[in-house]
N, C-alpha and C positions, 0 to 999 in steps of 0.2 A: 325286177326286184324279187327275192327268195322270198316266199311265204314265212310265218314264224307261228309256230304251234305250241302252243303253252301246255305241258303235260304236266301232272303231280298236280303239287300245290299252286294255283294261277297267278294269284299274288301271294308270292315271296315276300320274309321281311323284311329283305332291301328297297322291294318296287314300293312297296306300301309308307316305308319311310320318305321316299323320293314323293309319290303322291302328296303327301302329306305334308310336304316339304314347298313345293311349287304351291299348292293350294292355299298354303299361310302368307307362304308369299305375296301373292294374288291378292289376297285379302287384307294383307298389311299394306300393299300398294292403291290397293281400294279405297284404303280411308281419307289419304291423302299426302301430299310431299313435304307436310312439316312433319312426318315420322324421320324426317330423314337429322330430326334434331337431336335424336337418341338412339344412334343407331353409327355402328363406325363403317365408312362406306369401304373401306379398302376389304372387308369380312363378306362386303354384298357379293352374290352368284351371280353372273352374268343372265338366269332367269330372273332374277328378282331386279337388274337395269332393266331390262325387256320393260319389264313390268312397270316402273318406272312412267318409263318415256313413254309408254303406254296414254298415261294416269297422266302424265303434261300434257300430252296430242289430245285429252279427253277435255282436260278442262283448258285449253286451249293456250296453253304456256311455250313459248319454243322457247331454244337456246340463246335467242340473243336477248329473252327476257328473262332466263331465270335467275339474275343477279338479282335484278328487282322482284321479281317474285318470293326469291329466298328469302331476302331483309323484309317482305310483308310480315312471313311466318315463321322470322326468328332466329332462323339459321346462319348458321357463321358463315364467312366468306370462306374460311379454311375448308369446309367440309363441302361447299359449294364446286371449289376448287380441284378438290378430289375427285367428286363425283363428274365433273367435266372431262375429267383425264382418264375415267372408267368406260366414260361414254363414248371418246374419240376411239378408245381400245377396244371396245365393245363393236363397236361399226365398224372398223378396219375392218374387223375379224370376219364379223357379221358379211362383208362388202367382198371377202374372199384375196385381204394383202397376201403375197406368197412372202413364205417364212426364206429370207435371202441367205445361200448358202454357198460358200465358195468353191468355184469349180475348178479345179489346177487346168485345166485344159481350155478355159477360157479369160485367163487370169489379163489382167490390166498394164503389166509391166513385162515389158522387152526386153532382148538380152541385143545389147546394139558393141559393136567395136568402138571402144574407145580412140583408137586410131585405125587410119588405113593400112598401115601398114604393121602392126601388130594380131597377134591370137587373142590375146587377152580380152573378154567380155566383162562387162559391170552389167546388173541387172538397175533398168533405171525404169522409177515409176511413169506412168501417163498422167501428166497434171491434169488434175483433178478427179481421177478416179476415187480416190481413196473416200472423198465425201459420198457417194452413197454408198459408201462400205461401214459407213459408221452408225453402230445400232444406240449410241445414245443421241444422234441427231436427227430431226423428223420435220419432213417438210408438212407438217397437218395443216388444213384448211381453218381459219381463223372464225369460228363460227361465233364471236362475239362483234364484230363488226358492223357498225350501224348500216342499215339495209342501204345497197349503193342504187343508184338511180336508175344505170342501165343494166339493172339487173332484169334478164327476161322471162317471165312466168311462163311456165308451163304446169303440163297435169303434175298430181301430188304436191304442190306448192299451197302452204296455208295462208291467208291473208287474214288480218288481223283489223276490224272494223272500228272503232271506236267515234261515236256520235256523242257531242256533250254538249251544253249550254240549254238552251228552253227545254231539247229532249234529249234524253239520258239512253244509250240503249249502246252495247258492246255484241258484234258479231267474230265469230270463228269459223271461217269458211276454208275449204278446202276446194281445191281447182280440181274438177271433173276429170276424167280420161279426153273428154271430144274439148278441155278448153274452158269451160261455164263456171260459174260460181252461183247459186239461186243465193240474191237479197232475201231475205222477206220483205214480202208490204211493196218491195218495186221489180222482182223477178227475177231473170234468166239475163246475166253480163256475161260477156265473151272478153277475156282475159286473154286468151295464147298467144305469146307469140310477142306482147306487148311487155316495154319496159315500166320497171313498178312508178317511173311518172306518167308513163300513159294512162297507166289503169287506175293513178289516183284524181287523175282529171277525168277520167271517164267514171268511173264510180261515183265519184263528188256531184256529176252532172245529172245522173240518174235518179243520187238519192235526192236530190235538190228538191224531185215533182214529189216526191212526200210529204218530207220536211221541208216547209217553207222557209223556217228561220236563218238554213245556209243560204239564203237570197239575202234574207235582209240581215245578216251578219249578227244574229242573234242564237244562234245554232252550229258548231263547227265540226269537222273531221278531221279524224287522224288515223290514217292506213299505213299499214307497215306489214314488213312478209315474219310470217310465223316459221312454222316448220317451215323446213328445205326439202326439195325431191331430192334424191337421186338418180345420176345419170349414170352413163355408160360409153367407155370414151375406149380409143383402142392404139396400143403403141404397138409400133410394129418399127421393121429396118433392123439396124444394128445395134442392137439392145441387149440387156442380159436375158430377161425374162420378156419376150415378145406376148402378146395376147390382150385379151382384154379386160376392165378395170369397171370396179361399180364406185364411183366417186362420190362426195355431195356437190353439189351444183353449184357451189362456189368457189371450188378447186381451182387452181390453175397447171399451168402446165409444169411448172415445178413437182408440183402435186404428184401428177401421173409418173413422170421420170421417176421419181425415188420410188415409187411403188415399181417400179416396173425392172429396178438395179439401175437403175441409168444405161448408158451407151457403154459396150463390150469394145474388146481391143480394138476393134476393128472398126468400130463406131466415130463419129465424127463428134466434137463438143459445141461448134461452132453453124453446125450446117444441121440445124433440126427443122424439121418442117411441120407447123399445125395450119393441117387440113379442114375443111369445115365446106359441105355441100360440092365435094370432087374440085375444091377449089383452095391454092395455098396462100391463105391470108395472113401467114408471119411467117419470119425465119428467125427462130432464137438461140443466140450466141453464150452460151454459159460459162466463157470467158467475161460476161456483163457481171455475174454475180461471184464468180473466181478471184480475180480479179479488182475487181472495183464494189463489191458489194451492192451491186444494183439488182431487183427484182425484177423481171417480166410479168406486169398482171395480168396476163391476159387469161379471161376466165373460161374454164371448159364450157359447152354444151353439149347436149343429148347427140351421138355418134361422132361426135370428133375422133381425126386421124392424129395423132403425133410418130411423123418418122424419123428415125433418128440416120441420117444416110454416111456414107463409109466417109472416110475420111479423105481430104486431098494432100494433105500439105503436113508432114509431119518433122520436127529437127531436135535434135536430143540437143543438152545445153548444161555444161560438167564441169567443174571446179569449183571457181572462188565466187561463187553466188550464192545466193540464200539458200536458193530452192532449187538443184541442180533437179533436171526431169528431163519427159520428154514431152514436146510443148506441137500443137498444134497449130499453123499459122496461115491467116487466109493471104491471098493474092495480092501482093504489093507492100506487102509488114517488111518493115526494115530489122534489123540487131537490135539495135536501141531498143525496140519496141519490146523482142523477145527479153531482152533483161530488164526490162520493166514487169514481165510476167514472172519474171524468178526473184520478183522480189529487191532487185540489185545488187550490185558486187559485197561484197564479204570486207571486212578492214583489212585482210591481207591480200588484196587482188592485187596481179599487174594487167593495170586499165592500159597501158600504153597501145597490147598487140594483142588484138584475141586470133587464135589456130583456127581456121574453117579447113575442113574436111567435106571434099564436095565428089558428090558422082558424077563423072563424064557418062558420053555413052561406050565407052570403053574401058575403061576404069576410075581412079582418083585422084583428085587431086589437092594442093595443098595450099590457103589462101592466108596471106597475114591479112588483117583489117586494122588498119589505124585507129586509133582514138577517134581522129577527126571526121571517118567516114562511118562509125557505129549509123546515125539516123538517116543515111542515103546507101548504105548495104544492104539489098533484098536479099529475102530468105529463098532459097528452095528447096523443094523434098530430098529429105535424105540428108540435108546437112547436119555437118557434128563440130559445133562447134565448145571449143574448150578455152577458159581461164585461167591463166596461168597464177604463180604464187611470186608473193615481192621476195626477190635475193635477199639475203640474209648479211646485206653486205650497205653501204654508204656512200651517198656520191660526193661527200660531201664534207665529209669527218675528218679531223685530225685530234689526236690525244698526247697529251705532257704528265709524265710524272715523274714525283723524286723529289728535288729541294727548291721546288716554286711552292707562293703560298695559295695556288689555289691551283692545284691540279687537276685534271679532268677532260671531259670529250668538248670540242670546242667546231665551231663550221671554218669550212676551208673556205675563205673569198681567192681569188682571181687576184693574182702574184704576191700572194701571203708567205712570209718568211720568216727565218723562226724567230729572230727578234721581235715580229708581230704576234707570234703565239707564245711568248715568254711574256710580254706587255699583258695579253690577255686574261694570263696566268696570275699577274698584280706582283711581276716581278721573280728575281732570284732571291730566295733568304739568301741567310747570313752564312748558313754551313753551307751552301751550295762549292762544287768543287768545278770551278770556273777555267780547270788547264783543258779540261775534254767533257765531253759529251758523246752521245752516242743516238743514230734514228734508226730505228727499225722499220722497214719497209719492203713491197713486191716490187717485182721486175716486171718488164713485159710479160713475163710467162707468169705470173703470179706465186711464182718461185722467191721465197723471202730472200733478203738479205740485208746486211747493215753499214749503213754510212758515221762517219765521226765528226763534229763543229768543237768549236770554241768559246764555249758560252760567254768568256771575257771577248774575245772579240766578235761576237757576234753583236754583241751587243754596242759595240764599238764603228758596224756595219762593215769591218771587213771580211769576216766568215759568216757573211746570213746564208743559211742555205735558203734555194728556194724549196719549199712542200711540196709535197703530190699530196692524192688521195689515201686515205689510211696509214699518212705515217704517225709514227709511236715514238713520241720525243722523251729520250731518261737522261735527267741530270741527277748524278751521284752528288751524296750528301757527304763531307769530310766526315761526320761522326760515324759512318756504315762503313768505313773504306778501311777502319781498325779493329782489331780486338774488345771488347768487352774490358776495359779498367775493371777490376776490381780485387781485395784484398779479403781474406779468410780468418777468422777468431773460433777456436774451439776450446772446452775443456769448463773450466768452472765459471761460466758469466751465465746470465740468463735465457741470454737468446742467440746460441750458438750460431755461423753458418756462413754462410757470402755475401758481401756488401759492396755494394757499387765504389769507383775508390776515385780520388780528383785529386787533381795536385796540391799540395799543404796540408791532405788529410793527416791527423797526429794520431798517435796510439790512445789518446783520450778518445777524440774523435767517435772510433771504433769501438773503445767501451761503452760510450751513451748508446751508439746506436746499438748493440746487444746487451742495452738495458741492464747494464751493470754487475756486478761480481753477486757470484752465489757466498751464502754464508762460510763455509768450509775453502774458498780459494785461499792461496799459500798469496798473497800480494808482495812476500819478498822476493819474489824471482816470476816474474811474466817474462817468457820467453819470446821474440822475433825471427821465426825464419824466415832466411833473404836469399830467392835466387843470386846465382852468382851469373852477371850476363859480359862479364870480359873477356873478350876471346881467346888469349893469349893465358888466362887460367882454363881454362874450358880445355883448351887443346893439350894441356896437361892431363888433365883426365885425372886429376888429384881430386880439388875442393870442387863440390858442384852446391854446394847451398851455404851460406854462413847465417848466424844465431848472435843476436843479441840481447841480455838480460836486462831488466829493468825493474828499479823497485820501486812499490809502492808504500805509505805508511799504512795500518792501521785504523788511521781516522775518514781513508779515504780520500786524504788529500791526492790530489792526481800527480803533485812531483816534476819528477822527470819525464813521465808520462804526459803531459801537457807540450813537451816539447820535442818530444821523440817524433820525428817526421818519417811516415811509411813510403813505400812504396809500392809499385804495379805487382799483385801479387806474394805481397807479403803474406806470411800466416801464423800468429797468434795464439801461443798456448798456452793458458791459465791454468797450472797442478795445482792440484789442491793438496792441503796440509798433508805430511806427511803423517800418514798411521789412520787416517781421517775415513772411514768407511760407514755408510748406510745398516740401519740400526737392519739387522737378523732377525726372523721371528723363527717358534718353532710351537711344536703344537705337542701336548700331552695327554691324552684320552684314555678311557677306561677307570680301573678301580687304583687313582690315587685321592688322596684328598683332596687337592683342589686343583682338578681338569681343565685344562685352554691352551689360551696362546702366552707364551712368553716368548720375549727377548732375550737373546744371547745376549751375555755380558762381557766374554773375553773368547779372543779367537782359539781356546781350546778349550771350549766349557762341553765336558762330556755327562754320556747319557746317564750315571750317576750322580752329576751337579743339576741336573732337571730333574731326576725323582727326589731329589732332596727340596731344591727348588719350589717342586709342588708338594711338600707336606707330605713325602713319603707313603708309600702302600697301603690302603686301604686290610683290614683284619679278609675282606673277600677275594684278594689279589692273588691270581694265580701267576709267581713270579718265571714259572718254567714254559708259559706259552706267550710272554711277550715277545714281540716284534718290533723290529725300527722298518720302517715305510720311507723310502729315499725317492725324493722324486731325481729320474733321473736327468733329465734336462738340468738341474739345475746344480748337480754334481759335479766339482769342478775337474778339470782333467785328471791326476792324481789320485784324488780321491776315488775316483769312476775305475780306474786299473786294479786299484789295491782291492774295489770289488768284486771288479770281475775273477781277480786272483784269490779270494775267498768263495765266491760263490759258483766258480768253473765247476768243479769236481762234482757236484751238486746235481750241477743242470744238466752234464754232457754225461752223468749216471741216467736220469732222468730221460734224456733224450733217445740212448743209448735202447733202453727197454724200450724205448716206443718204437724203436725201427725193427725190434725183433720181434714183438708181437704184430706185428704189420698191421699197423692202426693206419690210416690212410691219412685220418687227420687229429693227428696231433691237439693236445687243449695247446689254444693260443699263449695261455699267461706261461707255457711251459718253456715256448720260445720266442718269448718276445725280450728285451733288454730286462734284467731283474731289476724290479722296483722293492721287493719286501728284503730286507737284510736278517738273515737267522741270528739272533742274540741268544745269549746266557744271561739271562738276569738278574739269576740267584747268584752266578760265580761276579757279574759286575758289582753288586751290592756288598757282596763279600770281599771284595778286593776293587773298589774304587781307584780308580790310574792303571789297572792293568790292560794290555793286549783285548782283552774282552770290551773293555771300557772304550766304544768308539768316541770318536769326537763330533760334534754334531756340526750339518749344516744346513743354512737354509732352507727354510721348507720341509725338513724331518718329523715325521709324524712319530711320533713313541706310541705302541700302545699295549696296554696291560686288561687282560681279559680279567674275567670273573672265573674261578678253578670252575672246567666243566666235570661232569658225572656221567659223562657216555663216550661210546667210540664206536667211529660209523664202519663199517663193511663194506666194501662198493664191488661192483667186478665182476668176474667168474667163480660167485658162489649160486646155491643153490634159490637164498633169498635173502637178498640185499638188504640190509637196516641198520639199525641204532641200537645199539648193545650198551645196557649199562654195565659203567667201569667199576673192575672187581679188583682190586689189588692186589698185586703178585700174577695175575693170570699170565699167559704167556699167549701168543698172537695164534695157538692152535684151537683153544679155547673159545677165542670169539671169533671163528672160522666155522667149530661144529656148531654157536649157536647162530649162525646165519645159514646151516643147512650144509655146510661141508661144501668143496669143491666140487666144481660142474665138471662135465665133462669137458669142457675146450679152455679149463684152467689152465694155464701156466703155475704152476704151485712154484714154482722153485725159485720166481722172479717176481714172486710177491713183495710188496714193498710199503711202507710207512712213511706220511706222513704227519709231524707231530705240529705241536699247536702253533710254535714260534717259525714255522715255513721250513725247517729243515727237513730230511728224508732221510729214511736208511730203507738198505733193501736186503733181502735173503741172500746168506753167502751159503757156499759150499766147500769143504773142505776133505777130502776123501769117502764122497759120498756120503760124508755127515754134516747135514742142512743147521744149518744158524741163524735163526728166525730173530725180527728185530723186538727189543721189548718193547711193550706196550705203558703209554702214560694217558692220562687223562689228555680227550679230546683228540685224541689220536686216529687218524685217516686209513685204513687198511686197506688197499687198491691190490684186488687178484686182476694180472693183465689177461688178455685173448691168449691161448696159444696157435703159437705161427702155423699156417697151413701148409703142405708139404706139397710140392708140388712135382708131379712126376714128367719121365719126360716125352716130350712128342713123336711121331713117328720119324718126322725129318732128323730130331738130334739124337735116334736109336743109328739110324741109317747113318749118321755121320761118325757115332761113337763106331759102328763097324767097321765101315772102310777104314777110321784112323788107325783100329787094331788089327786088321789086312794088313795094312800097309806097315806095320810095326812090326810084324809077325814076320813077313818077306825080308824085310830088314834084317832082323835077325836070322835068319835063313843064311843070306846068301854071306853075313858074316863068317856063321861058324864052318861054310864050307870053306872058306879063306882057310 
């Protein structure tokens, strides 16, 4: 071991905090083990357990007494409980468990062929490896156990004396290194080697010549083991971790195995050996505790050998079992036995035939195994046997459906026919279609095909077929074998649409069921169209539908209609009153007097009969920027033309400038379908019924602004804004007060738009410019001008050659 030289400061203030720390320790363990009532024991340092166990070995408390010692002084079971679970973790440690770490090179699971005669590997585990791989389970030695009989004392073993009746007196002895215990008052016992009944008849005997009263049964003893020693036990063979082990002396061989990793791949589970004086006194099978949940107790002593020896007999076991593995098997184990280790078959096994895969000494070979020979089939090394899966198929089934009343999968008996699985079925209904039938079924090659009966005479017993396995019995039902009946009502009734149709239905009929006529039906004339299905018109290729009318009163009385008999496909059309149309709304906004919604009252009520309508123009009405707002969807065809033939010249001005300023993207509202309609307000007001004077329709929004007081600049000026409107000014005016034209102006295709959506744009007429006038609320848009774009070297080089070659052209002309 390296010297260690303290230089500088000797004690640092970590050492001194640590001192300080152990020393409180110490002395809080000193005072006694009911501290441990205010104290949370999961916080306690493994020097302060030390400490502990110490302070119990002092005042002579072991572990299988300190439940009862805890409840002397107070302590809860829980914290009792902890501290137990501190202490077994604390000794492990203490005892030197190695921390178990998986080693890929010595791993528990095999990579075996699934077949002999495929590549294919599955990695399958070694039953029961995986339990000592698992670090939440833990074989510890049960150290609350009441002291067993043949438990054999040796050195560091405490015994625990208790004398009571006439004389009172409690001893805590600990067993010597040579074996002894000194009594007081009777001396020097020799304890080693003895089980704790021997040494409480030898003890009892000894103290007897002191105490007289354990003669005459007026004085009694009670011995029992205190502390436990610990031994020293050594696993060796084919194990993970070979070496040796410091245990407590109650251990058993379970014990050391998990401490040790258990048995490595190579390792046997069934052929372990515990040695004891070069002599092997058991072989434990840990298929006992795998298996069937059985302990071995046999308890360590001081050098015990546990080896764990390689393995003889191994068989891998794959499919339809619990627990597919690879299973170790001693000498003489039959199948049965192996699938009793896996747990047993799975609900989809096929138990009939298990696949053994078996080594020669030459190669493999392939064995079926019956059912009936599983518990007389011996296993031997190397076998691979496999479980197959249940087919996806019936040995047994036959199925009906269609027009029986209980259709369904039904069992095949032994010369079943179909009148027996139509019986089974609770017979043929009533629409059953009893001239054919039809079964679907395999062939020898399991190639479907279809046979045909006579459900009337089957039933009869002259066409019974006989069944196989998996046939598919379909009797057709006469109502599936036709068309869909049914008759059509549209137009003014309530509940428009298709109706199931039966013979005798009437045109009443068909009005109940769509719930009868709307308020507005015309009931003088309900129309009936009737296919025409005569051949002999048909092939004419004249009349293909005839129509007949039917009236109704009034009152509702049904009429004629109660007796007018339909047919397949007839259809029904209720007009309603003639002129009879759904009340128009339209909407009026801005500065009239009283703004909303109104109803059109006549199908030419124009947008002069709606300002009049609402109470005419407000005194703040600027009549020169109203707008009509059309929605256009709802524009009727006509009307939508006559728009677009007022508003073309407009749009396609509009559109026109944008491709010359080479705008890339266009404002959408520019090209989208025109919804805003440019009006004259002042000229409609003035001449109500004129050409200006549209006619409204549904959904038309009118609206009449408030007169504005500015007029915005937008564009290629120098700074864009809001220019209050000057009267009379002219569009040059409010140009230089937004800073004059930029340089990438277009001046010349400047354009206006004014309040009520119309435009005008800059003309020119021999180079003298016509700028549009300016009115309140007016839009002055200067566009981009176009970029010029020059041309490339490829289209220099093309424009020359084409003028070469134009050039030679005329050449060899003019010497013509």
């Amino acid at each position: 071991m390296k010297g260690v030289i303290f230089t500088g400061k000797l004690l640092s203030t970590r050492f001194i905090i640590l001192v300080a720390g152990i020393l409180f320790a110490c002395a809080m363990q000193a005072q006694s083990l009911s501290m441990l009532k205010n104290v949370d024991v999961s916080s306690l340092s493994d020097q302060q357990i030390s400490a502990i166990q110490q302070k119990m070995q002092s005042e002579g408390v072991s572990m299988n007494q300190l439940d009862q010692y805890a409840a002397s002084q107070g302590i809860s079971q829980n914290q009792v409980d902890q501290f137990k679970a501190r202490v077994v973790k604390y000794n492990s440690t203490r005892y030197g468990v190695k921390i178990r770490k998986p080693n890929p090179a010595d791993t528990a699971s095999l990579f075996l062929n699934r077949a002999a005669d495929t590549d294919s590997v599955r990695p399958l585990q070694i039953f029961g490896a995986s339990i000592f791989k698992n670090v939440n389970l833990s074989f510890e030695p049960n150290l609350r156990l009441a002291t067993p009989l043949d438990y054999v004392l040796g050195p560091d073993d405490q015994l625990l004396i208790d004398i009571y009746g006439v004389s009172e007196v409690n001893y805590k002895l600990s067993i010597s290194p040579d074996g002894t215990i000194m009594i007081p008052n009777v001396g020097i016992v020799n304890v080693n080697g003895l089980t704790i009944a021997e040494a409480r008849k030898l003890i009892k005997a000894r103290l007897a010549t002191v105490y007289k009263g354990i003669t005459t049964g007026n004085t009694f003893v009670n011995i029992t083991l205190g502390d436990i020693r610990s031994i020293t036990v050594f696993v060796t063979g084919e194990v993970t971790y070979p070496g040796s082990y410091t245990v407590p002396s109650l251990a058993t061989v379970y014990n050391a195995l998990y401490q040790s990793g258990g048995p490595k791949a190579s390792g046997s589970f069934r052929d372990i050996q515990l040695i004891r004086d070069n002599k092997v006194i058991a072989t434990i099978d840990l298929y006992d505790f795998l298996v069937y949940g059985k302990q071995n107790n046999l308890r360590l002593q001081d050098q015990d050998v546990i080896k764990v020896l390689p393995y003889k007999n191994r068989v891998t076991l794959t499919g339809e079992v619990k627990h597919p593995a690879i299973f170790e098997m001693r000498k003489g184990e039959t199948l049965q036995e192996l699938i009793d280790f896996a747990g047993g078959f799975t609900e989809n096994a096929y138990r009939q035939t298990i696949t053994v895969y078996r080594n020669t000494l030459k190669e493999k070979e392939v064995i079926d195994v019956d059912h009936a020979n599983f518990a007389t089939f011996l296993t031997q090394p190397g076998d691979q046997y496999t479980v197959g899966k249940l087919l996806n198929r019936f040995e047994n089934r036959v199925q009906i459906s269609g027009a029986v009343y209980r259709p369904g999968v039904y069992a095949l008996t032994p010369g079943m026919r179909v009148k027996d699985l139509i019986l089974k079925a609770d017979g043929l209904r009533e629409d059953a279609f009893v001239n054919s039938a039809v079964i679907f079924r395999k062939n020898a090659l399991q190639l479907p095909e279809m046979t045909s009966f006579t459900p009337k005479a089957a039933m009869n017993d002259s066409d019974n077929v006989l069944l196989q396995r998996d046939d598919s019995v379909y009797i057709a039902s006469v109502l599936t074998m036709k068309e869909r009946d049914s008759v059509d009502v549209s137009g003014e009734v309530i509940t428009p649409g298709t109706y199931a149709y039966a013979p005798g239905m009437t045109l009443k009929d068909l009005i109940l069921l769509s719930n009868g006529f709307k308020p507005m039906a015309n009931l003088a004339e309900i129309v009936v169209y009737r296919r025409v299905t005569d051949v002999k018109t048909l092939n004419a290729n004249v009349i293909k539908a005839l129509s007949f009318k039917v009236k109704m009163d009034h009152a509702l009385d049904y009429g004629a209609a109660a007796t007018f008999l339909l047919k397949r496909d007839d259809h029904v059309v209720v007009h309603a009153i003639f002129g009879a149309e759904d009340m128009r709304q339209v909407k009026v906004e801005g500065e009239v007097e009283a703004p909303g919604n109104y109803i059109l009252l006549s199908k030419n009520q124009r947008i002069s009969d709606l300002v009049r309508q609402a109470g005419g123009l407000t005194t703040y009405a600027y009549a020169a920027g109203a707008m009509l707002i059309r929605n256009p969807a709802a524009v009727k065809d006509g009307t939508r033309k006559w728009l677009e033939q007022v508003t073309q010249k407009t749009i396609e001005k509009q559109q026109r400038e944008i491709r010359d300023s080479l705008n890339p993207n266009p404002p959408k509202d520019l090209l989208q379908e025109p919804s805003r309609v440019s009006i004259d307000l002042t000229k409609i007001l003035t001449h109500p019924g004129s050409s200006e004077d549209l006619v409204l329709e549904e959904g038309d929004v009118l609206s009449i602004p408030r007169r504005p007081e500015t007029v915005i600049v937008s564009g290629e000026v120098l700074m864009p804004s809001m220019i209050r409107y000057e009267k009379g000014k002219s569009l040059q005016y409010y140009i230089k007060h937004a800073g004059g034209f930029s340089d990438n102006a277009f001046d010349r295709k400047t354009y206006v738009i004014y309040s009520n959506g119309s435009v005008d744009a800059t003309s020119s007429f021999l180079g003298i410019k016509a700028y549009p006038s300016i009115t309140p609320g007016a839009h002055i848009v200067v566009p981009t001008k176009p970029m010029k774009k020059g041309m490339s070297l490829g289209e220099l080089l093309t424009l020359s050659t084409s003028l070469s070659t134009l050039a030679v052209v005329l050449v060899t002309l003019f010497k013509k």
